[in-house]
C-alpha positions in Angstrom: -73.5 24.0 9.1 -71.9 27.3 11.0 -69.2 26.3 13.3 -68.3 28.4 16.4 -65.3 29.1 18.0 -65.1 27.9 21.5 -65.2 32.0 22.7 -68.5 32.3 20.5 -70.3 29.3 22.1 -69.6 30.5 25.6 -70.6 33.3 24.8 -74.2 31.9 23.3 -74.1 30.3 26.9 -74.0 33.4 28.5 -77.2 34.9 26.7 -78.7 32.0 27.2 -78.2 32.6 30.9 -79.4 35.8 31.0 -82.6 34.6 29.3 -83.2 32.6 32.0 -82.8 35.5 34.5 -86.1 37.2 32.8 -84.0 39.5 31.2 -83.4 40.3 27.1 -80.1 39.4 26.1 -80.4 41.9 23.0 -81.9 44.8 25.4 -84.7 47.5 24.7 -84.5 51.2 25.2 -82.1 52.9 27.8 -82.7 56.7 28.6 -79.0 58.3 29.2 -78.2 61.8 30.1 -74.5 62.1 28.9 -71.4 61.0 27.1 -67.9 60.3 27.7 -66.1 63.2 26.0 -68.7 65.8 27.6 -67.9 64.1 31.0 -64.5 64.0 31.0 -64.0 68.0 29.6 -66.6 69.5 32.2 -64.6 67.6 34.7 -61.1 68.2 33.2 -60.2 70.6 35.7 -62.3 69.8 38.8 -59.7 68.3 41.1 -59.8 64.5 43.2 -60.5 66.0 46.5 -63.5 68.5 45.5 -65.3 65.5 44.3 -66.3 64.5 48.1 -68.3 67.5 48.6 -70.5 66.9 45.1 -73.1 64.4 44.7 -73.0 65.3 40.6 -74.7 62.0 38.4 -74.7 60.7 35.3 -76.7 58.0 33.1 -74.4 56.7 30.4 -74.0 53.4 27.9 -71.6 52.2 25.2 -69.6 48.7 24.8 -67.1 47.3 27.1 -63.2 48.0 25.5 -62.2 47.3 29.0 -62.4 45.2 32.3 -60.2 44.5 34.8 -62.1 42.6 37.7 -60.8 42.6 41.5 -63.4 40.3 43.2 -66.0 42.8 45.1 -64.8 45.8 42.7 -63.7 46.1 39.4 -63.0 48.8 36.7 -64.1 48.7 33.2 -64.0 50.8 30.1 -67.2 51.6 28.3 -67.0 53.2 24.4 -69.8 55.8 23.1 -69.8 58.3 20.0 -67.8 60.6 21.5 -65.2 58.7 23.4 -64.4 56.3 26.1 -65.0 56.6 30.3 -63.8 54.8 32.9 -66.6 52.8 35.1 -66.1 51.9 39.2 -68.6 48.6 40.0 -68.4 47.6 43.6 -70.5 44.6 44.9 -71.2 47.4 48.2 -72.7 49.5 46.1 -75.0 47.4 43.4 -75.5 44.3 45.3 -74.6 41.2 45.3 -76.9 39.9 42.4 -76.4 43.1 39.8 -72.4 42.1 40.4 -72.8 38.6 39.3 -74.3 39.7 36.3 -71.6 42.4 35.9 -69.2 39.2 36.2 -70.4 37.3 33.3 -70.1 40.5 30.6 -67.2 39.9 28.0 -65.7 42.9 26.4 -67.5 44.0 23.8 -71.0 43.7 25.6 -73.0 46.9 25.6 -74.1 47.8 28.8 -75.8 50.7 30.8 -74.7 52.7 33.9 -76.4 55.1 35.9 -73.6 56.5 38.7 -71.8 59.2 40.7 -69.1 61.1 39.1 -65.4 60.8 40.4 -62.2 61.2 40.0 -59.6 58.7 41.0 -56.4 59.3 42.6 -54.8 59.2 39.1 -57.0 61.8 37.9 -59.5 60.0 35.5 -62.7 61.0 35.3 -64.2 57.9 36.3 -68.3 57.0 37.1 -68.8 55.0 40.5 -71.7 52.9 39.2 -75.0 52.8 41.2 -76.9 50.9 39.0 -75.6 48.6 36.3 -77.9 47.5 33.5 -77.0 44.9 30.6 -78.2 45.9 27.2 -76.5 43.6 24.6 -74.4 40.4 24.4 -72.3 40.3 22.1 -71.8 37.1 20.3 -68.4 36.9 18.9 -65.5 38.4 20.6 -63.6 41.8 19.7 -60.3 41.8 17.5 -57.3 41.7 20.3 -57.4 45.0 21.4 -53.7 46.7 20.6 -53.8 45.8 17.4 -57.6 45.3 15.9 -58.3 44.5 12.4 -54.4 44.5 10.6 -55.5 42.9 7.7 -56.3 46.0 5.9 -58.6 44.7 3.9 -60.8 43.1 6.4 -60.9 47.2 7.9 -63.1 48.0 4.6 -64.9 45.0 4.6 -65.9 44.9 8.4 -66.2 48.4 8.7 -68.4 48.2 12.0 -65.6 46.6 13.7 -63.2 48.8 12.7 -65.1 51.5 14.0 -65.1 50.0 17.1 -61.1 49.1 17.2 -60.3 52.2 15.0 -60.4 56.0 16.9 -58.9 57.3 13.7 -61.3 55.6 11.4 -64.0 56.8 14.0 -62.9 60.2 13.6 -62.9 60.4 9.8 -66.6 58.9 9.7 -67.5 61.8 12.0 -65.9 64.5 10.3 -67.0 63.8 6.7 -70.3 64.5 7.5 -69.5 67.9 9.1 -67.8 68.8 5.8 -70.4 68.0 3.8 -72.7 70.7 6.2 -70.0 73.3 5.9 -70.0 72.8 2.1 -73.8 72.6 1.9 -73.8 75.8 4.4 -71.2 77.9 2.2 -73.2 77.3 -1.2 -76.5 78.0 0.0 -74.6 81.3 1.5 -73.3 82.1 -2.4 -77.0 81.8 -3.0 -77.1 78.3 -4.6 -80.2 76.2 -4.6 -79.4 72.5 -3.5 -81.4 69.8 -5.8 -81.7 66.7 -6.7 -81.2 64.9 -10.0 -82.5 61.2 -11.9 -79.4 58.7 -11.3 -80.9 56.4 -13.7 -80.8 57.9 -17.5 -81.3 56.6 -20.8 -78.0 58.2 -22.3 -74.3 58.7 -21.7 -73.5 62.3 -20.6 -71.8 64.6 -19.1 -68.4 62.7 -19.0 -66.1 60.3 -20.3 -66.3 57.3 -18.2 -67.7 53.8 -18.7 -70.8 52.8 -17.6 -72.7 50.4 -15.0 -75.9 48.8 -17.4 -79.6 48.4 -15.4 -82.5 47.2 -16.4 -86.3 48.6 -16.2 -88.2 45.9 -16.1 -91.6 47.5 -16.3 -90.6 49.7 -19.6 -88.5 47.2 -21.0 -85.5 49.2 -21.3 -81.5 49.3 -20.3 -80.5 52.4 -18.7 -77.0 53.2 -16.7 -76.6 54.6 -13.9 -75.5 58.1 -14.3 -71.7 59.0 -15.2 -72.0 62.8 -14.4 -74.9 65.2 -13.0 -74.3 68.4 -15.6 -77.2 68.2 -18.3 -80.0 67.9 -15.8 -78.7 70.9 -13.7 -77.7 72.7 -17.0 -81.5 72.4 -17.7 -82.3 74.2 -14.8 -80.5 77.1 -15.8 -82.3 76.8 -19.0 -85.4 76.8 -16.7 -84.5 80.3 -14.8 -82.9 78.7 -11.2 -79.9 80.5 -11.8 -77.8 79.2 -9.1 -77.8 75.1 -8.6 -75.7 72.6 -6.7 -76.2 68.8 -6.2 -74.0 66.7 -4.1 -74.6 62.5 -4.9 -73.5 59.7 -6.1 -72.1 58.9 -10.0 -71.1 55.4 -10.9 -68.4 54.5 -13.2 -67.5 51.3 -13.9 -64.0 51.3 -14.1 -60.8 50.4 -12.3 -59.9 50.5 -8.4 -56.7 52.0 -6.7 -56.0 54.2 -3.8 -57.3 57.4 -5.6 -60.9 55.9 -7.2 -64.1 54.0 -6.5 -66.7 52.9 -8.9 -69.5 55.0 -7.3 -67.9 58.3 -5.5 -69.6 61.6 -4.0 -69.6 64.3 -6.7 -70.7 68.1 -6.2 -71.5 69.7 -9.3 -72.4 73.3 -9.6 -73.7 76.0 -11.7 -74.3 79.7 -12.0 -75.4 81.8 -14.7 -73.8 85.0 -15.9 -70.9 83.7 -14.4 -67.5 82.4 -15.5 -64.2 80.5 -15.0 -63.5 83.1 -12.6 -66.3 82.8 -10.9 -65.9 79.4 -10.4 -62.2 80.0 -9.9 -63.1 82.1 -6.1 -66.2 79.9 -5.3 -63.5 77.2 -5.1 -61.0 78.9 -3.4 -63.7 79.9 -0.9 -65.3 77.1 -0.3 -61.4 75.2 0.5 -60.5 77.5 2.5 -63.9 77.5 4.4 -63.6 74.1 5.3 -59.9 74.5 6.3 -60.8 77.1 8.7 -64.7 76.2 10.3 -64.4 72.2 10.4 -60.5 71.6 10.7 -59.0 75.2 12.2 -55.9 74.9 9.8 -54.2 76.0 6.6 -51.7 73.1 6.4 -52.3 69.4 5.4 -50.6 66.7 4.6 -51.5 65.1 1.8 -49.9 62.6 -0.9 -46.0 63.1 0.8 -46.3 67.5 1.0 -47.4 69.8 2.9 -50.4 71.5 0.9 -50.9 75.4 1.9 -54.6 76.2 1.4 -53.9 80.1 2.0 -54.7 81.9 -1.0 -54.2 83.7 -3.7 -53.6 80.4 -5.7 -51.8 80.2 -8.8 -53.3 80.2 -12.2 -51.7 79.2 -15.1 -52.5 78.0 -18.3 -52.1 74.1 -20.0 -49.8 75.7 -22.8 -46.9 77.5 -20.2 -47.5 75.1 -18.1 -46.5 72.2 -20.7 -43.6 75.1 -22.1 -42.0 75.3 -18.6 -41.4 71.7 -18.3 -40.4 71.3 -22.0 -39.7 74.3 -23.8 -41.8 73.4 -26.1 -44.5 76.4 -27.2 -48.3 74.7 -28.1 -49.7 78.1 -28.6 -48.4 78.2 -31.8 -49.5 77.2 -34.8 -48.9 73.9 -35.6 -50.3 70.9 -38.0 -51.4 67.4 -36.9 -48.0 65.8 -38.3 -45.5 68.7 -36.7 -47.7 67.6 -33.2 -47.7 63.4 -33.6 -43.4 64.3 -34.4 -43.1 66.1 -31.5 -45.1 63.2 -29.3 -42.7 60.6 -31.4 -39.4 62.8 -30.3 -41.0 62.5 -26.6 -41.7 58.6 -26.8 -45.6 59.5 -26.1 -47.9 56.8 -27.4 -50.7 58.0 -29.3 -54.0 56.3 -29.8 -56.1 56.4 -32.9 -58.6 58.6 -31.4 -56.0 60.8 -30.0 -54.4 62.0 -33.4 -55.2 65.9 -33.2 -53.0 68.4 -31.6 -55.4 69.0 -28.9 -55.9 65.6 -27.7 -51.0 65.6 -28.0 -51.4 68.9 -26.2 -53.0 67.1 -23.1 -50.6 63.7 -23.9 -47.3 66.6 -23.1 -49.5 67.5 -19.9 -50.2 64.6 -18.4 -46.3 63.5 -18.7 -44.5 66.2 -17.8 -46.9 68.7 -15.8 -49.5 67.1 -13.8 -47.5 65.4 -11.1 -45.4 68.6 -10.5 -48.2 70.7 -9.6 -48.1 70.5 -5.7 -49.7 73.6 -4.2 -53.2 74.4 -5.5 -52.9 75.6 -9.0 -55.9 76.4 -11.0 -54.6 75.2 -14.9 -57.0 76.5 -17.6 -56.8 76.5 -21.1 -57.5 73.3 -22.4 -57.6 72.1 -26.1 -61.0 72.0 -27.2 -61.1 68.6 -28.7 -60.4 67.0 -25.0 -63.5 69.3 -23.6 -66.7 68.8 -25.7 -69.2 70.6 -23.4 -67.3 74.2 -22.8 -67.4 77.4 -24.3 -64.4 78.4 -26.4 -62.0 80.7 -26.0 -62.7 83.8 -27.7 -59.4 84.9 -28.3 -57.8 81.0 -29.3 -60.9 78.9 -30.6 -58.4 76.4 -30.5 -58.7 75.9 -26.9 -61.9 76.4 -24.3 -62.4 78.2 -21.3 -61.7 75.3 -19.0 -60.0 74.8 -15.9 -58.3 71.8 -13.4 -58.1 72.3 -9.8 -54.8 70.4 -8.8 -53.1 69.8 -5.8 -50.1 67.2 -4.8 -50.5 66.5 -8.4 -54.1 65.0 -8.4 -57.0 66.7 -10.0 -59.8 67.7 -7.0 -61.9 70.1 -9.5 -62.5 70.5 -13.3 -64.5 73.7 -14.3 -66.0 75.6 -17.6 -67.5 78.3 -18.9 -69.9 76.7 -20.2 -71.2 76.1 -23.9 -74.6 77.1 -24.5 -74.4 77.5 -28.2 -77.1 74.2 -29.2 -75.2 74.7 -32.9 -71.6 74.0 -31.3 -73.1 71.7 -28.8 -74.8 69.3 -31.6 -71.7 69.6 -33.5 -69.4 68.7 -30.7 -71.7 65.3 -29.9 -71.3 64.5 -33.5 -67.8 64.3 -33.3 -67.7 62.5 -30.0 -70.1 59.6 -32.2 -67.3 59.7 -34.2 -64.6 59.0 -31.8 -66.5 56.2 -30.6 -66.2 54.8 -34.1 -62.4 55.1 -33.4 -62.3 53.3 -30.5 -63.4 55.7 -27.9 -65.3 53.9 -25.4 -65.7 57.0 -23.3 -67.4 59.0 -26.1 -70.4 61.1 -25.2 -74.0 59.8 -26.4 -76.1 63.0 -28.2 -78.5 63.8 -25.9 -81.3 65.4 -28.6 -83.2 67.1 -25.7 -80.4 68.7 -23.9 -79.9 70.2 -27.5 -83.7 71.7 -27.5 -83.5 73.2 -23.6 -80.3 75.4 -25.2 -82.5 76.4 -28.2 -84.9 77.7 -25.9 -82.1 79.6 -24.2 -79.6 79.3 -21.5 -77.7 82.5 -20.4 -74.1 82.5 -20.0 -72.8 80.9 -16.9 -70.5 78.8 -14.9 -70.0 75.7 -13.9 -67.5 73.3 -11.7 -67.7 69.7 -10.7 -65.5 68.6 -7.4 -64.6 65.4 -6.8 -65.9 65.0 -2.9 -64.1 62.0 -1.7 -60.4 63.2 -3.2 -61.6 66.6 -1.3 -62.0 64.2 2.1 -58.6 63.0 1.6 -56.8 66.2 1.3 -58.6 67.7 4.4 -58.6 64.2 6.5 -54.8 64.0 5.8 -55.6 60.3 4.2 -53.5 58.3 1.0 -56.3 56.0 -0.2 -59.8 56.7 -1.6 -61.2 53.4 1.3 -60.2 55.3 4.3 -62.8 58.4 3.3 -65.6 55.9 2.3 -67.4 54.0 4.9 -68.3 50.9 2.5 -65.8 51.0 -0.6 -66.7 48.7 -3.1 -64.5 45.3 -2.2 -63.7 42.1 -4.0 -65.9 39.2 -3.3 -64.1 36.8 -0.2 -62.6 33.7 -1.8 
């Protein structure tokens, strides 16, 4: 059987009580006219005295932060969306029997006020309540109020709380979603179409990731939830919408730190006749976009720097990049064995499945280059056995027209020029089975239809695939993947 606390059963009492009084404890609609925030700036500058000759009212509700009771008056503090106000109840003004209910609200309660507006002599905007009405009791009692949750993990687990204790947790919920409408707002401008793909498929594509196994009852068959979203909207280029865009959910069913999530917001996009370029200035667009319409800076800080979104950003490619840090040249010529020396010399680790030059070439990056690239840096050029859906490079076959968005040393974009060459693609898949047989979990399936829609034609084009959640954390100036995400995935309680 539940136990409560002896706060919790008091409170019970209370709702009880108000029961009794005819009333709801758990309220019905309330019709308000304002909120805090929009109070306090229309009234920022409206001074104490100035007050007495306006007769300016307001209807407003939220949850009590705040109460400090004085026998026939009292302040309190009510909490909406947008911000707190202060709330003047007098016994004079209410009567005696809206008063006594006032008495009896715990912080935490939601309540109603309909009222004049003031200021005091301290200059707070401040309501002078006329009419007090009771909405919600609230059963258990608020976290102590200077410090709210402190067990971090009890923040992402009881989120709602949180967002109650938490303005800067409050804050970041709000503004995520005003990110996503700039994003949505500056692609539709470029002349993208936003759409909307199957998250349950049959097959593994699209990435290399492990996957989360369902079930379709009704058919009898095991599907995953999807790992990527780029062969359905690749079809749609096969299909003549040129310019596509989905922003949704991907599920992976891998580890947890500060950086991932098992499912996580990814955009992916794609336009045809287009190239790395192409996708090169969408991106720097679209960053700097939401740098200057939602947040009204250049600078963050993110991951212990101070990231400078101001263009033009550097490109450079995988090879120099690796050959700045080491010396050593990968765009030459060089066999398997010259490669797996060179990784031996470096003490790099290679795995069965990793024994080709391209898959060392990537080993060097990942050691020696990817943490030191702090500013935005696009980094193209990537060997071709790491990237089995892209277009090779005309000029070095060896490697594919490819490139990583990185900043404070994290990836937050990986774009291609994309393959649409069914011959290459098949062939590509094929060795990807093969991988698998090597101990690749992460190998792509072949998906036989994707195959047909490029026989039937898709024209050259570009395509990018950001990571949304690592975008919220640059641009929200926040070090872990749970402070972005409303409801991270979390360990089961002990």
């Amino acid at each position: 059987m539940r136990e409560f606390t002896e706060q919790e059963l008091v409170r019970r009492e209370k709702a009880e009580k108000i029961r009794e009084l005819g009333m709801d404890p758990f309220g019905h609609k309330f019709e308000r006219t304002a909120y805090a925030a929009e109070l306090k700036e229309k009234y920022a500058d409206v001074e104490h005295d100035a007050f007495e000759n306006m007769d300016d009212e307001a209807t407003v509700a939220g949850r009590i932060m705040f109460i400090r009771k004085m026998g026939k008056a009292s302040f309190f503090t009510i909490k909406d969306k947008s911000g707190s106000i202060q709330i003047y109840i007098s016994i004079n003004d209410i009567g005696e029997e809206a008063y006594t209910l006032f008495k009896s609200a715990d912080i935490g309660d939601i309540v109603g006020v309909r009222g004049k507006v003031m200021k005091t002599k301290t200059g707070e905007v401040t309501i002078k309540c006329l009419e007090y009405t009771h909405l919600v009791k609230a059963l258990k009692p608020l976290p102590e109020k200077f410090h709210g949750l402190t067990d971090i993990e009890e923040r992402y687990r009881r989120r709602y709380v949180d967002l109650i204790m938490n303005d800067e947790s409050r804050r970041v919920a709000f503004l995520r979603p005003k990110i996503i409408r700039c994003i949505q707002n500056y692609m539709d401008g470029q002349g993208f179409a936003e759409v909307e793909t199957p998250i349950l498929t049959t097959l593994l594509t699209g990435a290399s990731a492990r996957p989360f196994v369902t079930h379709h009852n009704t058919q009898d068959l095991d599907m995953y939830l999807r790992i990527a979203l780029e062969l359905p909207l690749k079809r749609l280029l096969v299909g003549g919408m040129e310019a596509v865009y989905e922003i949704g959910r991907v599920f992976r069913n891998e580890g947890m730190d500060p950086k991932h999530n098992p499912e996580f917001t990814l955009m992916e996009a794609y336009l045809a006749f287009s190239d790395l370029e192409g996708m090169m200035n969408l991106t720097e667009g679209m960053y700097q976009t939401i740098a200057r319409d939602v947040m009204g800076k250049m600078n963050f800080n993110f991951g212990g720097y101070e990231i400078n979104l101001e263009g033009p950003w550097r490109r450079v490619s995988m090879t120099d990049a690796i050959k700045e840090q080491t010396g050593i040249d990968f765009k030459q010529e060089m066999t398997v064995e010259e490669a797996l020396k060179l990784a031996e010399e470096h003490h790099i680790e290679v795995q069965e499945h990793e024994k080709s030059v391209g898959h060392i070439i990537n080993l060097f990056f990942e050691k020696y280059v990817e943490e030191t690239l702090i500013q935005p840096t696009f980094l193209y050029g990537h060997p071709l056995e790491i990237s089995p859906l892209t277009k090779k490079n005309p000029e070095d076959p060896r490697f594919v027209d490819r490139f990583e968005l990185f900043i404070a040393g994290k990836e937050f974009a990986n774009a291609y020029t994309e393959l649409n060459d069914p011959i290459d693609q098949l062939e590509r898949f094929e060795a990807q089975l093969a991988e698998r047989d090597l101990g690749n979990d992460e190998a792509n399936d072949i998906d036989m239809d994707f195959i047909e829609a490029l026989e039937y034609g898709m024209p050259p084009a570009g395509g990018i695939g950001y990571g949304i959640d690592r975008l919220m954390m640059l641009f929200l100036e926040q070090e872990s993947i749970r402070d972005v995400l409303l409801f991270p995935t979390m360990k089961e309680r002990n």
